[in-house]
gemmi code that builds the backbone of each chain (N, CA, C; Angstrom):
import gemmi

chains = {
    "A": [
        ("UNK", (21.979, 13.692, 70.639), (22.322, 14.999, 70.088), (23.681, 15.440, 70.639)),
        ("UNK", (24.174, 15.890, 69.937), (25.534, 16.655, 70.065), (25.705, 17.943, 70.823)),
        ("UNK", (26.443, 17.832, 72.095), (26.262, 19.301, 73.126), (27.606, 19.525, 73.690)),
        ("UNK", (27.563, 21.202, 73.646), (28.794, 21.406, 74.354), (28.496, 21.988, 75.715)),
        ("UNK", (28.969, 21.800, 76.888), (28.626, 22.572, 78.197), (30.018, 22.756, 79.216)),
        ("UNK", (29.487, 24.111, 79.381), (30.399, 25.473, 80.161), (30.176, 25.637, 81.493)),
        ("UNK", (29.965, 24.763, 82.052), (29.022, 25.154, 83.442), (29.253, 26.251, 84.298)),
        ("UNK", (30.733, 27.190, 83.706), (31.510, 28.323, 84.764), (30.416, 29.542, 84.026)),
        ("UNK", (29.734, 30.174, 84.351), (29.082, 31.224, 83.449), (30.172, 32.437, 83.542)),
        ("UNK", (31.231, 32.449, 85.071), (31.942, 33.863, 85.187), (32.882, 33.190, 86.074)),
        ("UNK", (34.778, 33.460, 85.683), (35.468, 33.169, 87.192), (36.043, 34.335, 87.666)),
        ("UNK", (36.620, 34.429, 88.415), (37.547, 35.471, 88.864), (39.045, 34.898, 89.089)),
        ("UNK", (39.717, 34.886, 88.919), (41.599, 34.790, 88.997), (42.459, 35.772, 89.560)),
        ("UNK", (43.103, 35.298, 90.449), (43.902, 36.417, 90.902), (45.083, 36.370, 89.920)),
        ("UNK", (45.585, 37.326, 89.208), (46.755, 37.375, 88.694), (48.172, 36.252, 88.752)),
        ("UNK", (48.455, 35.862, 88.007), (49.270, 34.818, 88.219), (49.129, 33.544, 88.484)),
        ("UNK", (48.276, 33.326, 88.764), (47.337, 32.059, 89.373), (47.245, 31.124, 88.190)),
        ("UNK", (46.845, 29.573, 87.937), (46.532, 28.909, 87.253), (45.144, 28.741, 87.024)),
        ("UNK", (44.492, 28.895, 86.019), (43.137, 29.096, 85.732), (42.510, 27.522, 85.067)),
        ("UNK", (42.289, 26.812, 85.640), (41.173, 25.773, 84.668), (39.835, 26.404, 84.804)),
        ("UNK", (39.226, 25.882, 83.157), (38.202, 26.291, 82.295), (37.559, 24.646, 82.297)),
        ("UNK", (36.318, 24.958, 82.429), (35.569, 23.459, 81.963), (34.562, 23.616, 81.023)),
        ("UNK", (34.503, 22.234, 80.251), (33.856, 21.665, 78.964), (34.037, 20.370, 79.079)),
        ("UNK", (32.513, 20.168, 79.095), (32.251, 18.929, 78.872), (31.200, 18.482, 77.408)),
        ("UNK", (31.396, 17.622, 77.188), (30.648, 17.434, 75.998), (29.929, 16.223, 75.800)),
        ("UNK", (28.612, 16.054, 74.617), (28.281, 14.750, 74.226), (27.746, 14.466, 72.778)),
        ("UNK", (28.638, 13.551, 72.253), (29.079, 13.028, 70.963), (28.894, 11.645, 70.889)),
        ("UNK", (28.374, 10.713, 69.726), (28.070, 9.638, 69.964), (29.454, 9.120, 68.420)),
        ("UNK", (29.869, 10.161, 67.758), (30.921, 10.090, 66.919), (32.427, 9.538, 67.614)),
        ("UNK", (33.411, 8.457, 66.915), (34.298, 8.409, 67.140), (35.186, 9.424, 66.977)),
        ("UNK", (35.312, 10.104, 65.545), (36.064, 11.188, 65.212), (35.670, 12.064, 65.694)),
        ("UNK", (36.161, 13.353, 66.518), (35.751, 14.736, 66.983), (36.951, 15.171, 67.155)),
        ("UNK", (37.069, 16.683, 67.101), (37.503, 17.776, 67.483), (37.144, 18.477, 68.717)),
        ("UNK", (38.356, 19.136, 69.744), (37.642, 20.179, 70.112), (38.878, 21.368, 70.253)),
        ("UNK", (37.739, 22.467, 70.019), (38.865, 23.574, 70.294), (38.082, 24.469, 71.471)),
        ("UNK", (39.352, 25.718, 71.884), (38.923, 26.480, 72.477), (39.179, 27.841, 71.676)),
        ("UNK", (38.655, 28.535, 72.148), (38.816, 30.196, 71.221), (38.357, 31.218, 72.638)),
        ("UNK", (39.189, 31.889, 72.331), (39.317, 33.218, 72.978), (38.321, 34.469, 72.828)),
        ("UNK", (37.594, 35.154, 73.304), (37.054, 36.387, 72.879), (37.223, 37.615, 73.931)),
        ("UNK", (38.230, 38.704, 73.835), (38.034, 40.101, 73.936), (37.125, 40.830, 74.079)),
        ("UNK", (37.413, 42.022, 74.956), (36.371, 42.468, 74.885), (35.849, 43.278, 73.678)),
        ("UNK", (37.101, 43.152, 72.742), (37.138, 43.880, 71.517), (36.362, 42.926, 70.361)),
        ("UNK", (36.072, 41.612, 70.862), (34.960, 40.845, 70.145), (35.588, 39.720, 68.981)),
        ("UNK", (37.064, 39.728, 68.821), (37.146, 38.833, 67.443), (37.571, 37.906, 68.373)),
        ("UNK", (37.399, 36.629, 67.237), (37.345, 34.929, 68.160), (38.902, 34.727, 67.774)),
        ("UNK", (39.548, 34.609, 68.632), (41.157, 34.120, 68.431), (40.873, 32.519, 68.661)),
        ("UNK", (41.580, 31.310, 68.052), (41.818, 30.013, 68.199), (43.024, 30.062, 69.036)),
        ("UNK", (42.708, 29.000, 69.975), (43.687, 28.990, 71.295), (44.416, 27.793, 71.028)),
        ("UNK", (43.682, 26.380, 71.258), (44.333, 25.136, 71.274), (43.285, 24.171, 70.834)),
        ("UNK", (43.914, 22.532, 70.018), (42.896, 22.226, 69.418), (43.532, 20.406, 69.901)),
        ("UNK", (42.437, 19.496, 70.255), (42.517, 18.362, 70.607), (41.903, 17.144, 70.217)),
        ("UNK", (42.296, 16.523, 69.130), (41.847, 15.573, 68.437), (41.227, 14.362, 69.577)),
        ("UNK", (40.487, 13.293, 69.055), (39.745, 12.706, 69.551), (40.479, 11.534, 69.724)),
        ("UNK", (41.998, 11.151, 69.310), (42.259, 9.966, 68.838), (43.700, 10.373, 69.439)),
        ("UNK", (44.039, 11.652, 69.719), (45.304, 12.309, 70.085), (45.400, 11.413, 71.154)),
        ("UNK", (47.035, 11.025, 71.577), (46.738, 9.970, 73.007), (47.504, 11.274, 74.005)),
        ("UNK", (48.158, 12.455, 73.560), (48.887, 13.262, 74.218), (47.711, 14.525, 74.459)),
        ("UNK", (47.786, 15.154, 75.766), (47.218, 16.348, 76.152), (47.477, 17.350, 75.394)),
        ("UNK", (47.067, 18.517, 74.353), (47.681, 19.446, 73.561), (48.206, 20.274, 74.566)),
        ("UNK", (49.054, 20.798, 73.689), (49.414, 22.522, 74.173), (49.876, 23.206, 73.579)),
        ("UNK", (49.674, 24.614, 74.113), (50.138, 25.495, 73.038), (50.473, 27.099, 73.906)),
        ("UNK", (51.790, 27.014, 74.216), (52.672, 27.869, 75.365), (51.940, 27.651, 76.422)),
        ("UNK", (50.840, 28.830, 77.153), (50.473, 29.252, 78.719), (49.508, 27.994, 78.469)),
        ("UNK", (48.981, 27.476, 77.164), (47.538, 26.760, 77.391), (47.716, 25.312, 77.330)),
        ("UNK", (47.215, 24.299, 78.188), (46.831, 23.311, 77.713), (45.660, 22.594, 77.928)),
        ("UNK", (45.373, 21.762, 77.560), (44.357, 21.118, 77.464), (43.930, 19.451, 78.051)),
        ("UNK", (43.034, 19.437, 79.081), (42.961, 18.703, 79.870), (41.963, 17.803, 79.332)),
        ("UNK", (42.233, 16.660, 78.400), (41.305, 15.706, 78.098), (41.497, 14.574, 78.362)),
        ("UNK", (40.097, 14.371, 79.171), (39.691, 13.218, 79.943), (38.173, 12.689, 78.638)),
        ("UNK", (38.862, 11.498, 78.255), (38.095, 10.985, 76.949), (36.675, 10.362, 77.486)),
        ("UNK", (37.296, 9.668, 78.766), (36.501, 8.670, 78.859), (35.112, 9.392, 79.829)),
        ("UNK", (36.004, 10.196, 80.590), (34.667, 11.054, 81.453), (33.759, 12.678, 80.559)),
        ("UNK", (34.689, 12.632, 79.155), (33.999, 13.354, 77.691), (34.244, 15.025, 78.691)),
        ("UNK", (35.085, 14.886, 78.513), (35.747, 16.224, 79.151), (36.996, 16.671, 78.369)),
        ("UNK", (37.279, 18.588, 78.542), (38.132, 19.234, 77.759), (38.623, 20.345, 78.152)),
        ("UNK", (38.954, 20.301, 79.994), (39.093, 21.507, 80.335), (40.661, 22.119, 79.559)),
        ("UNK", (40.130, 23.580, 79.754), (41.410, 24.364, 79.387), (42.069, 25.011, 80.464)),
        ("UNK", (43.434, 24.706, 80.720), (44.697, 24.986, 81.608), (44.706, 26.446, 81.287)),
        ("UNK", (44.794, 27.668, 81.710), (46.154, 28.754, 81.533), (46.596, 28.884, 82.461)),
        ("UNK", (48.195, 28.520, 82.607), (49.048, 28.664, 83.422), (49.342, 30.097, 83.908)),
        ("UNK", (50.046, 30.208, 84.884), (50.472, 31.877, 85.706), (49.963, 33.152, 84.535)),
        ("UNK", (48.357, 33.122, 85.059), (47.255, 34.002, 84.203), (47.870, 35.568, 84.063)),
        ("UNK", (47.753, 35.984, 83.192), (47.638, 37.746, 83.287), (46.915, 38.277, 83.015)),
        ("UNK", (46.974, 39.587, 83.028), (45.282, 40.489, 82.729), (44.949, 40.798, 81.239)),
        ("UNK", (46.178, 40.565, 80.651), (45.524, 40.358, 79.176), (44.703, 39.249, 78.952)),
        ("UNK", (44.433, 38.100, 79.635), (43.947, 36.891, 79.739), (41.749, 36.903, 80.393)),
        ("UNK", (41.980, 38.178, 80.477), (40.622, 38.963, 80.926), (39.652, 38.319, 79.618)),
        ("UNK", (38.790, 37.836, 79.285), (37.971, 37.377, 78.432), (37.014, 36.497, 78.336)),
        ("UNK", (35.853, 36.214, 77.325), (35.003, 35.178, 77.453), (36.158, 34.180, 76.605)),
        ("UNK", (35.615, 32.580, 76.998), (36.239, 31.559, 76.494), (35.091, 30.644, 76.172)),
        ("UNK", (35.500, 29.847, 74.577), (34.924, 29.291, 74.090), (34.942, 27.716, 73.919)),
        ("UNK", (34.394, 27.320, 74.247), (34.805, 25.432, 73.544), (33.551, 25.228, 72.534)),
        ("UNK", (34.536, 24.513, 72.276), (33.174, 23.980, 70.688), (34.025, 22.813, 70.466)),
        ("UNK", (33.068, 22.219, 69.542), (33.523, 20.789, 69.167), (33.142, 20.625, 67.991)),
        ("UNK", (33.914, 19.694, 66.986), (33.016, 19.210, 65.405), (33.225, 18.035, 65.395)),
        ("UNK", (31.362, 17.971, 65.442), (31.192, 16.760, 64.883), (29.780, 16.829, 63.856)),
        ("UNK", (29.815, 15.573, 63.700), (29.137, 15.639, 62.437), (27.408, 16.376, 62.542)),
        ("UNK", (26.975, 17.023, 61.598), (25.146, 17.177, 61.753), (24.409, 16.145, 61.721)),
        ("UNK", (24.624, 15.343, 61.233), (23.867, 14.468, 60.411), (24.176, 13.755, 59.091)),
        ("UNK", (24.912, 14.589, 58.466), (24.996, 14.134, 56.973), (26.514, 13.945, 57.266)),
        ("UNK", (27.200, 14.522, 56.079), (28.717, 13.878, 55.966), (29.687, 14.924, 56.209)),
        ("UNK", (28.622, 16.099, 56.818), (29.319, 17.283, 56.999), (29.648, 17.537, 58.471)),
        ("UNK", (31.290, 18.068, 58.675), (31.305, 18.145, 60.401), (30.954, 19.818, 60.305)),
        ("UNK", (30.550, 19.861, 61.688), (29.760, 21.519, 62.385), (30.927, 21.987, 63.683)),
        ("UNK", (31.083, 23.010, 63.574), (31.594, 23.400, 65.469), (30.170, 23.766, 65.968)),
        ("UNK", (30.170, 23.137, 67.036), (28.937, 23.258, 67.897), (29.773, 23.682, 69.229)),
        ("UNK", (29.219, 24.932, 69.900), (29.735, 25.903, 70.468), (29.213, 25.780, 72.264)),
        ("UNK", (29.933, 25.710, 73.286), (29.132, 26.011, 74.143), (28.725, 27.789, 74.722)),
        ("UNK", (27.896, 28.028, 75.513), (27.895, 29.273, 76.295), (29.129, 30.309, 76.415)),
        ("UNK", (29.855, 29.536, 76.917), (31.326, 30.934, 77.420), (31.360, 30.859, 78.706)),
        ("UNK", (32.439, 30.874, 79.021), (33.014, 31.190, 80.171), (33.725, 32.817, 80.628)),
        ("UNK", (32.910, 33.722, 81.538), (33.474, 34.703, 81.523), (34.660, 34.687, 82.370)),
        ("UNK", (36.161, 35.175, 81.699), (37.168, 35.153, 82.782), (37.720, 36.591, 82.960)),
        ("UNK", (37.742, 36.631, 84.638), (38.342, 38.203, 85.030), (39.460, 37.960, 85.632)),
        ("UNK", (40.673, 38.438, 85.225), (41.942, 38.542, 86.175), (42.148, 39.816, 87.102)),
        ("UNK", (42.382, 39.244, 88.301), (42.592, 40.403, 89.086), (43.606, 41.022, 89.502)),
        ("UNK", (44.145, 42.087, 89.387), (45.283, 42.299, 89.643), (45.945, 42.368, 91.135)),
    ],
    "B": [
        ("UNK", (48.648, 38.136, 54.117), (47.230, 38.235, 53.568), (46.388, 38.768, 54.720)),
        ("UNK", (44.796, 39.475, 54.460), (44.318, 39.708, 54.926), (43.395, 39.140, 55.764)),
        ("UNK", (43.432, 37.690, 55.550), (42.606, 36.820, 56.543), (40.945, 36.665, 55.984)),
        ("UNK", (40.355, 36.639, 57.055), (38.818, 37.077, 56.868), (38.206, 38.417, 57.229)),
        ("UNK", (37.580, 38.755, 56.508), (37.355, 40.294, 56.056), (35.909, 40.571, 56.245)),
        ("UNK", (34.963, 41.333, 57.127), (33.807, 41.557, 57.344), (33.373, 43.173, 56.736)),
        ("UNK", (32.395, 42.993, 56.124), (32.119, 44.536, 56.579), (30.279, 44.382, 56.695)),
        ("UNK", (29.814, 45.461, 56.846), (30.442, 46.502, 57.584), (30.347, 46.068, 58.971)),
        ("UNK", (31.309, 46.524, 59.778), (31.556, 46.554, 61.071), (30.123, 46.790, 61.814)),
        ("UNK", (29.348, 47.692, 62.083), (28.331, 48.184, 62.169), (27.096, 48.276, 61.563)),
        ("UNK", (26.154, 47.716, 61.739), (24.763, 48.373, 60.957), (23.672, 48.303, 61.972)),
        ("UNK", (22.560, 49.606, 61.204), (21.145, 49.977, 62.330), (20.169, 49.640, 61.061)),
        ("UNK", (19.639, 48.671, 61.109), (18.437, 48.411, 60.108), (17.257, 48.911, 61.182)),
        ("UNK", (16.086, 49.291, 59.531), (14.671, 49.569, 60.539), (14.004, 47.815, 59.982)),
        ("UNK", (12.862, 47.329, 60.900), (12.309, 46.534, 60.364), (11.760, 46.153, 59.231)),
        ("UNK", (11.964, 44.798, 58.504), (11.436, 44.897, 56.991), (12.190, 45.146, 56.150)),
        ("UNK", (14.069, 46.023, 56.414), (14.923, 46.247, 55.705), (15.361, 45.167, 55.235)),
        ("UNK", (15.778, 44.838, 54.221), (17.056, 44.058, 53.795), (18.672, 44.847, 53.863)),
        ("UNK", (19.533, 44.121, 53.595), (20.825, 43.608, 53.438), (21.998, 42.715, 53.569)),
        ("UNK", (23.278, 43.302, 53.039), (24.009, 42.066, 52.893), (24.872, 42.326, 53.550)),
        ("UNK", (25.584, 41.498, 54.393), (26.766, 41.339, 55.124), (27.492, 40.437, 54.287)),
        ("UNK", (28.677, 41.157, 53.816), (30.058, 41.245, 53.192), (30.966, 39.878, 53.804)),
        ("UNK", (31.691, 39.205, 53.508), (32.733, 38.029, 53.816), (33.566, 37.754, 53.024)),
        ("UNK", (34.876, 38.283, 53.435), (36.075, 37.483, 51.939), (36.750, 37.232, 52.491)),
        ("UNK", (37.606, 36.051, 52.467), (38.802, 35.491, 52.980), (40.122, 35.388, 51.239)),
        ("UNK", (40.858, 35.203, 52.085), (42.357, 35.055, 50.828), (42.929, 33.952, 51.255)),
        ("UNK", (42.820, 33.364, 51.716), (43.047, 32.165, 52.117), (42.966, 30.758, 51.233)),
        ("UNK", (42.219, 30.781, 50.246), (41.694, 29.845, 49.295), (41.048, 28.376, 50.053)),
        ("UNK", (41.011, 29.270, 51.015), (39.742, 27.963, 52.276), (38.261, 27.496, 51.414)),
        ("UNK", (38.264, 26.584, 51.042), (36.666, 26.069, 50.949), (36.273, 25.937, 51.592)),
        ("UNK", (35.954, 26.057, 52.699), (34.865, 25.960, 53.476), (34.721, 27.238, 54.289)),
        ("UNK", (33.329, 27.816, 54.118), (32.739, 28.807, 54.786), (31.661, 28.826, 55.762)),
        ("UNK", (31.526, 29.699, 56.676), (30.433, 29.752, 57.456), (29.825, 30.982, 58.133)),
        ("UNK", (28.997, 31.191, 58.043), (28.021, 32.371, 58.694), (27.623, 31.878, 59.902)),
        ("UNK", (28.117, 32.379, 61.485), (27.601, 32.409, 62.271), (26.793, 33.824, 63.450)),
        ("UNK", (26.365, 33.588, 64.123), (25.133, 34.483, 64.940), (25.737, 34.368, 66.289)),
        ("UNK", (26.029, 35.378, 67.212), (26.402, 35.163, 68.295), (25.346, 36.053, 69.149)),
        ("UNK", (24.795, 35.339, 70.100), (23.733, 36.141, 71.171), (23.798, 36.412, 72.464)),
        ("UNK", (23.819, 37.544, 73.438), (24.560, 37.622, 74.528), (24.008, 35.758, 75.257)),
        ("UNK", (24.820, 35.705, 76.498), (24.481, 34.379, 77.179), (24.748, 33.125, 76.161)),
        ("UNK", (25.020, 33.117, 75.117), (24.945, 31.943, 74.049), (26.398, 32.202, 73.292)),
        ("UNK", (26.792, 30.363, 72.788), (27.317, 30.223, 72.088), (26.869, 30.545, 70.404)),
        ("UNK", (28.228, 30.666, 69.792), (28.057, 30.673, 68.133), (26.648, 29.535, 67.517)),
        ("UNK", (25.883, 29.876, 67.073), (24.930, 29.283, 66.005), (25.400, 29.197, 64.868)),
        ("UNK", (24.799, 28.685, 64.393), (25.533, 28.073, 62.385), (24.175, 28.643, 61.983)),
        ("UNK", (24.296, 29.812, 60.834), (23.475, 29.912, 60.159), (23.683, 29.351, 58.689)),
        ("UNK", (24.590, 29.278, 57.965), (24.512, 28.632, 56.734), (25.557, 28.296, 56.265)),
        ("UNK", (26.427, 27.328, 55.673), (27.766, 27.035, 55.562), (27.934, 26.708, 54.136)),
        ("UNK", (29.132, 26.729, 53.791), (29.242, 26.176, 52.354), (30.961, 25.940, 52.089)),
        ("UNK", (30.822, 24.637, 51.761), (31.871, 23.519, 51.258), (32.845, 23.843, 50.190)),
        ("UNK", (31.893, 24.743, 49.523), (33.257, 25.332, 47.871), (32.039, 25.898, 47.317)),
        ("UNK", (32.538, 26.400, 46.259), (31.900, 27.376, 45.338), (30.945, 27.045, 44.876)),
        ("UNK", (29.354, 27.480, 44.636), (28.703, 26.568, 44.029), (28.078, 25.886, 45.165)),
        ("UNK", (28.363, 25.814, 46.616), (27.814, 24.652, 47.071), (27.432, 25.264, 48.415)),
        ("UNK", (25.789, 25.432, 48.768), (25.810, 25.952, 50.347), (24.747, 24.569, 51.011)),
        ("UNK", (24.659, 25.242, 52.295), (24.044, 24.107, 52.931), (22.776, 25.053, 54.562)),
        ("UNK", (22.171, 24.822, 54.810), (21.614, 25.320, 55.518), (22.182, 24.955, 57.426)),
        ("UNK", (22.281, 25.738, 58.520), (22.649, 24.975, 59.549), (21.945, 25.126, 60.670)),
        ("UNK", (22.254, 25.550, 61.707), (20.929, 25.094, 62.194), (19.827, 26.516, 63.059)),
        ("UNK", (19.936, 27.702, 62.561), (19.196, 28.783, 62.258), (19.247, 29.420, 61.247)),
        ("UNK", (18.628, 29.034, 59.608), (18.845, 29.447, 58.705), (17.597, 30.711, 58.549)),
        ("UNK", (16.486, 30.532, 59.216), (15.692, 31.022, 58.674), (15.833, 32.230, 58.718)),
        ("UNK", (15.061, 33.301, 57.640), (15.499, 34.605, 57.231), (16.431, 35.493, 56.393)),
        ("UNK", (17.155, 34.261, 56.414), (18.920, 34.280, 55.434), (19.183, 33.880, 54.454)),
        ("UNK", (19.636, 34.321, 53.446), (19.903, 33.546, 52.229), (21.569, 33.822, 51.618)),
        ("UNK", (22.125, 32.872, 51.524), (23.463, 32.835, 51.035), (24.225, 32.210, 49.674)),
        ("UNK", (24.980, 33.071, 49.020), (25.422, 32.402, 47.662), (26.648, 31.978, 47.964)),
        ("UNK", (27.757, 31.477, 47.203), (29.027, 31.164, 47.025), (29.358, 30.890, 45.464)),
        ("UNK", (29.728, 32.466, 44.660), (30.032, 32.353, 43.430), (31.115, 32.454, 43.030)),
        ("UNK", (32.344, 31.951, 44.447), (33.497, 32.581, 44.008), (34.409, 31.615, 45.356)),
        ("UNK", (35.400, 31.256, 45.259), (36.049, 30.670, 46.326), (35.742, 31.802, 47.796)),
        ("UNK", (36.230, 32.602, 46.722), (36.510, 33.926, 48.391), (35.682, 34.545, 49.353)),
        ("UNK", (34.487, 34.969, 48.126), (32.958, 35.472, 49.222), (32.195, 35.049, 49.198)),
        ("UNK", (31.305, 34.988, 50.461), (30.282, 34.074, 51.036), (29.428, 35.426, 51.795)),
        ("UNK", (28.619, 36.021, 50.658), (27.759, 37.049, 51.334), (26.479, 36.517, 51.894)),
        ("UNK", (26.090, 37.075, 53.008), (24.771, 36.631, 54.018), (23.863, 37.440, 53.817)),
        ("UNK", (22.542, 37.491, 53.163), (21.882, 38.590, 52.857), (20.457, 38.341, 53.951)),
        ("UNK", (20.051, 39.581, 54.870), (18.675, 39.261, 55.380), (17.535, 39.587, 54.579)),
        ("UNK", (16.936, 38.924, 54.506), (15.568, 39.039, 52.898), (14.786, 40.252, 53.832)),
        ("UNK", (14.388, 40.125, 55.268), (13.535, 41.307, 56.023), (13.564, 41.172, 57.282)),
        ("UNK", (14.093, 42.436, 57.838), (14.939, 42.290, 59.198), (13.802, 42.426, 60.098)),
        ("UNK", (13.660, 41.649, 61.065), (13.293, 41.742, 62.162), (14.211, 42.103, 63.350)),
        ("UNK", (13.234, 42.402, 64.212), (13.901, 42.617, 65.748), (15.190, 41.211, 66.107)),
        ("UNK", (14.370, 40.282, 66.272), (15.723, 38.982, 66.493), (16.344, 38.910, 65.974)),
        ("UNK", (16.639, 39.495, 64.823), (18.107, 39.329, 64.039), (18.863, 40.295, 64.392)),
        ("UNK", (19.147, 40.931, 65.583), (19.685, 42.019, 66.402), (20.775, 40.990, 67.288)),
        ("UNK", (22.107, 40.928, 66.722), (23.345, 40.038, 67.231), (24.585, 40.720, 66.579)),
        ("UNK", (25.181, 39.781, 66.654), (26.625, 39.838, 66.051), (27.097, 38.769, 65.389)),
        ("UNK", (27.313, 39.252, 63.961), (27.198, 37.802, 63.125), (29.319, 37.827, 62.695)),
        ("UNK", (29.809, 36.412, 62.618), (30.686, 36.257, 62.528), (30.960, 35.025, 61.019)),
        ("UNK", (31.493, 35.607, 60.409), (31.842, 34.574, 59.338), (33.054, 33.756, 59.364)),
        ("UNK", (33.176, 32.776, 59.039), (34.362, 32.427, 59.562), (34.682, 31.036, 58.403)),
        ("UNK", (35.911, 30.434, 57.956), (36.774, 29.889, 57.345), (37.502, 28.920, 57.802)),
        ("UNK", (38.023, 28.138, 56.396), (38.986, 26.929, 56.942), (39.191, 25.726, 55.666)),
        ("UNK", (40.555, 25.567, 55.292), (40.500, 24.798, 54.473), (39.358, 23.589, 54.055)),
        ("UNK", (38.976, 22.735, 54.747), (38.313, 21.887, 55.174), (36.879, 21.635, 55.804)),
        ("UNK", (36.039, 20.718, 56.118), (35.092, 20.600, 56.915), (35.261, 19.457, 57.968)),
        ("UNK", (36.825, 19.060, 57.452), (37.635, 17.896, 58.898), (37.374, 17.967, 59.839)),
        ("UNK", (37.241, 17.145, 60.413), (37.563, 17.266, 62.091), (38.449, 18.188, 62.743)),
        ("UNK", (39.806, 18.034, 62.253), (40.982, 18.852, 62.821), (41.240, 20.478, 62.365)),
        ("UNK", (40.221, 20.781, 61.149), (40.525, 21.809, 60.566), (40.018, 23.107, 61.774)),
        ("UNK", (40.976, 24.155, 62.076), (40.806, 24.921, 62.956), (39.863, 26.272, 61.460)),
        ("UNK", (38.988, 26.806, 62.303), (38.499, 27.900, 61.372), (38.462, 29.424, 61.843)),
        ("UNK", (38.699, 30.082, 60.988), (39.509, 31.144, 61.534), (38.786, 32.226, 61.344)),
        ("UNK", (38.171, 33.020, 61.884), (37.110, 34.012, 61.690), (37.234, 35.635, 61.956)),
        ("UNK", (36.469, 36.007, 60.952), (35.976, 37.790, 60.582), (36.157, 38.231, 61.839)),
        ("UNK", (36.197, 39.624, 62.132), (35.831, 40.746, 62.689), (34.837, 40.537, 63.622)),
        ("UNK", (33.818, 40.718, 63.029), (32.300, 40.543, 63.195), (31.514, 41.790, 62.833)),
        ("UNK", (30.003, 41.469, 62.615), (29.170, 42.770, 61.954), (28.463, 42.764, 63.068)),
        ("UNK", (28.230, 43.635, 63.664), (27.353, 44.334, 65.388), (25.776, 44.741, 64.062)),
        ("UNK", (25.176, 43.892, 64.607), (23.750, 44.309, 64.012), (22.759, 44.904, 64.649)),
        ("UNK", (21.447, 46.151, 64.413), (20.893, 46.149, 65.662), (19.764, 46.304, 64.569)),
        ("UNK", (18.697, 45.745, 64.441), (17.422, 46.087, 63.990), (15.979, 46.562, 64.936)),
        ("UNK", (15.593, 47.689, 64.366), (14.578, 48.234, 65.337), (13.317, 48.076, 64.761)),
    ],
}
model = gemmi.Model(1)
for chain_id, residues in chains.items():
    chain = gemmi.Chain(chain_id)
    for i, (resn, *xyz) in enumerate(residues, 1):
        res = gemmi.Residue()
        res.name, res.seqid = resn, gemmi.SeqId(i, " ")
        for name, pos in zip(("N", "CA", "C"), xyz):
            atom = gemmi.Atom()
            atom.name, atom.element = name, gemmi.Element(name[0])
            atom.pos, atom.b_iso = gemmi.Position(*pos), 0.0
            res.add_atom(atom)
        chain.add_residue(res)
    model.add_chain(chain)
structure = gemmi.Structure()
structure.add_model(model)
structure.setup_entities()
């Protein structure tokens, strides 16, 4: 079965600081996706950064990147010198297939992140 | 354009109520999805659909029923609300059902059934 896991339930960051996020996952698919998404406390899911399965380069995308380790099925997310707008739950999910010919994002828990000033 | 479009923002159903939660994107994305978000938990897939004409069940459908008569809206209707259907449901979009396709999602509707 196909799983995404968050094992951070809550971090704390001191301001400025570099923040890794962990996700790990399990997929028995060659092709996958994974992304991360952002959530506010204002609640809408922003898309952060997205990392193909076949990509041989680490993504990024400005403060964020993305730490994939294929072989140990890992996807942590980097934010570099954090700020307090950066206060939020964080999402990983992954698509892969259900079963049929259709791919799913399958979502883990969240990671709650607090920056401190 | 306006993206993906929820309404209503808010609703207080009593038990046994029905209704429909609203979804339009402008995007001309085929592919749609109704998801459920629960405190402590990730997004659930309640029902998705590929293009017009075409839905699919995912993997908490029950209670829900969904059409797609139109590229743009993908309304989620509860046939009779119970207490557990008290979340925050998010619809969400994307050209594709690819691998790489990023999907880009509603507002969200804050549900509370009593």
């Amino acid at each position: 079965a196909q799983k995404i896991t968050q094992t951070q339930p809550g971090m704390f960051v001191q301001e400025k600081e570099a923040v890794t996020l962990d996700c790990t996952y399990d997929t028995s698919d060659q092709s996958y996706g994974l992304f991360w998404y952002k959530q506010p406390s204002s609640g809408e899911m922003i898309f952060l950064i997205y990392q193909g399965s076949y990509d041989e380069q680490n993504a990024t995308e400005g403060r964020y990147s993305l730490n994939f380790q294929k072989a140990r099925k890992s996807a942590n997310l980097v934010i570099s010198a954090s700020q307090l707008g950066d206060s939020a739950m964080y999402f990983c999910a992954m698509r892969g297939r259900n079963g049929d010919s259709n791919y799913q994002l399958i979502w883990g828990a969240g990671t709650k992140l607090i920056i401190k000033p | 354009n306006a993206g993906v479009t929820q309404t209503p923002k808010f609703q207080v159903l009593k038990t046994g109520q029905s209704m429909t939660l609203q979804c339009a994107q402008d995007m001309n994305h085929e592919y749609m999805s109704w998801y459920r978000q629960d405190p402590g938990m990730g997004l659930r897939l309640i029902h998705y659909s590929v293009g017009a004409g075409i839905t699919d069940q995912g993997e908490v459908p029950n209670g829900y029923n969904v059409s797609r008569s139109t590229t743009e809206d993908f309304p989620l209707r509860l046939l009779s609300a119970a207490p557990s259907q008290t979340s925050v449901y998010f619809c969400a979009s994307s050209y594709t059902d690819r691998v790489g396709e990023t999907q880009y999602f509603g507002p969200g509707t804050r549900l509370l059934v009593l």
